[in-house]
N, C-alpha and C positions, 0 to 999 in steps of 0.2 A: 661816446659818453652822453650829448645828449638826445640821443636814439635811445640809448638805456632809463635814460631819466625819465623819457616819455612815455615809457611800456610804466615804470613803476608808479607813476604818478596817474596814468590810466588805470593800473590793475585797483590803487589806493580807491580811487575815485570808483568804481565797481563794487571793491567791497560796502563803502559807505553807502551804493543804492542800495546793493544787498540785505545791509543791514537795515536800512530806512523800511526796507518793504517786509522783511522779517518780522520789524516792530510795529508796521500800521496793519499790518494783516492780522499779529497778535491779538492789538487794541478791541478789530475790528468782530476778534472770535469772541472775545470777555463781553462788547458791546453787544452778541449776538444773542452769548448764551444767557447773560442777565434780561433779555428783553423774550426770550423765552421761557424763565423761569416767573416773570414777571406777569406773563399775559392771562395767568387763570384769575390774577386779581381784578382786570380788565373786560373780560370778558364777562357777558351779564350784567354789569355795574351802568351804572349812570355815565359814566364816563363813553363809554362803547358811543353814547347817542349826542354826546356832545364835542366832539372831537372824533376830526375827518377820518383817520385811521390810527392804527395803533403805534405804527413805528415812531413815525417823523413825528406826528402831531401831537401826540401823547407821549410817548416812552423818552424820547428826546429831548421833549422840553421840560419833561417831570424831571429826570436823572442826568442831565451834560444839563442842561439850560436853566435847570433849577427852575423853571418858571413856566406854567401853564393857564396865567392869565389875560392869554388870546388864544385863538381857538379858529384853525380854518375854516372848518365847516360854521361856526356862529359868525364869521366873516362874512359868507355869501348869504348866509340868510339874513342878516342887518347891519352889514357893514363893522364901523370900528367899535371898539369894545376892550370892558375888563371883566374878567372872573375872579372871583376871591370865593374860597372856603371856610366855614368855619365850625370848629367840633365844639357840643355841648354837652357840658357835663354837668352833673347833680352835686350835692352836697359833699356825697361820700367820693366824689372824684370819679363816677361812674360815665361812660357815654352814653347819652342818653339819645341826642341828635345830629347831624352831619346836616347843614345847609350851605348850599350853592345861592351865591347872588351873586346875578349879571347886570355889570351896568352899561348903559348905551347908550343910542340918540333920542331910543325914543321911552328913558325913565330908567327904574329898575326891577327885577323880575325878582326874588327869593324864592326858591324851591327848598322843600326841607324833604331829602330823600332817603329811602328807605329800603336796603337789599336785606328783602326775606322771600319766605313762598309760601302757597297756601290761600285759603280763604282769611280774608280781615278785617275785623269788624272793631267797628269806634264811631267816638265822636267828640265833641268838642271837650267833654270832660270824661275823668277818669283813666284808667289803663283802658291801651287797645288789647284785642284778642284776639290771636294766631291758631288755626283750626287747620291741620295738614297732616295729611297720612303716613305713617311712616311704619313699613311690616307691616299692611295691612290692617293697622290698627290706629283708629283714630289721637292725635295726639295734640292738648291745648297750653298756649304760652301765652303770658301775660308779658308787654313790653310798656315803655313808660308811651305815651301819649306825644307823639310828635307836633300835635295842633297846640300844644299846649306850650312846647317849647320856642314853636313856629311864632306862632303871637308874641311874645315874651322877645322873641329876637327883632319881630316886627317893631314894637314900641322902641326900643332902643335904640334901631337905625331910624326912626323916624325921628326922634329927636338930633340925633346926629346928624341928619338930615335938613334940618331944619322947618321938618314937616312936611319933606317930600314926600307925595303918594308912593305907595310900595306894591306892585303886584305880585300875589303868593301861589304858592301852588306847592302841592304832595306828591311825592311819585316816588313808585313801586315798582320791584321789579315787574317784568313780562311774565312772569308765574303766577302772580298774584293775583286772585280775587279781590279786586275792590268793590263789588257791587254793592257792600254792606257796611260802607262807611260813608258817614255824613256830618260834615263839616262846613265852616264856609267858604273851604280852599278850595279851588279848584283840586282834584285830585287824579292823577292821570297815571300809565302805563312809562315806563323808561321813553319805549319806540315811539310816543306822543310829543316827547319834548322838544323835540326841533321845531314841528310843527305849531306847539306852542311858543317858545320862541320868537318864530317868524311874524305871529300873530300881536306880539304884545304890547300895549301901547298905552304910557300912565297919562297922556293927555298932555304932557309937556316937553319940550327938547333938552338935548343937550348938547354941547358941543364939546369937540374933543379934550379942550381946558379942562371943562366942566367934571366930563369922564376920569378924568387922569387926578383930578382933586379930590372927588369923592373915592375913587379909589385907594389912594392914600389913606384919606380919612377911616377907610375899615383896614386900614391895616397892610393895605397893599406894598412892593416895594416900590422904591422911587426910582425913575429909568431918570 
């Protein structure tokens, strides 16, 4: 009798890994194939050069962690830190810009980024112009002026700020010709940004407090 109890209560106990591994292998197929179907958006983006890789650092904490405002790789190049994003839209509800601003120990950086390709030309006023091949036939696109929205986000967080310096910058995909844009942003390639990054320095500190409040203050969430 309990010889029998203990076969059934083992076989019970089997089924239930069975099933345990049934269901995290399931999990682990939907996690795989969403992060597959996922990576053409990733790949080429600005994201690829600010975060260590795609799985864990990116897909992970964008979709299970809901939150991508730390970042391995911007870990080893300056330690501790916040990322917040933010989409800008025009009147008619259009997107016009997409800026990243990182805060840290040593200030804050804003990049206002831009995935396209082609030669591009601008500057501080007016539409930019997109000049890029397509069927061998030359072909031009007028896009709203990033510098224009860049500033406009600048003044904002500086008040918010309370008049903290803001380090800016523009960046394009790796396709892109920028040779023929002049503004007073720095303006760089995706594959530059770490490296900018690494480099940036608004003249003041911050310390971890400091980082976790200003971050709030744009919107961030509260841990």
């Amino acid at each position: 009798m309990t010889y029998r109890l203990l076969i059934e209560e083992s076989g019970s106990a089997s089924r239930l890994n069975t099933l345990f591994y049934i269901i995290a292998l399931s999990m682990l197929m939907i996690f795989l194939f969403r992060a597959a179907v996922s990576y053409g958006h990733y790949k080429g983006s600005i994201f690829q050069h600010v975060y260590d890789n795609y799985l864990f650092d990116y897909f992970y904490k964008l979709n299970i962690m809901q939150d991508v405002s730390r970042s391995s790789l911007v870990k080893k190049l300056i330690g501790n830190h916040r990322i917040t994003y933010a989409s800008i839209t025009n009147k008619e509800g259009k997107l016009v810009s997409q800026i990243m601003t990182l805060i840290h120990a040593r200030g804050i950086l804003s990049i206002a980024y831009l995935n396209t390709s082609g030669k591009v030309s601008g500057n501080l006023s007016g539409d930019w112009l997109i000049r890029r091949t397509e069927d061998g036939k030359e072909k031009r696109f007028k896009i709203d002026n990033p510098a224009v929205y860049l500033k406009e986000y600048i003044t904002h967080l500086s008040d918010t700020l309370e008049g903290k310096k803001v380090d800016t910058a523009i960046a394009l995909n790796d396709t892109c010709d920028i040779s023929d844009i002049h503004v007073d942003f720095k303006v760089v390639h995706y594959s530059e940004i770490p490296e900018l990054i690494k480099n940036t320095d608004c003249g003041y500190g911050l310390n971890d407090a400091q980082i976790e409040e200003i971050y709030e203050k744009l919107g961030g969430r509260k841990h």
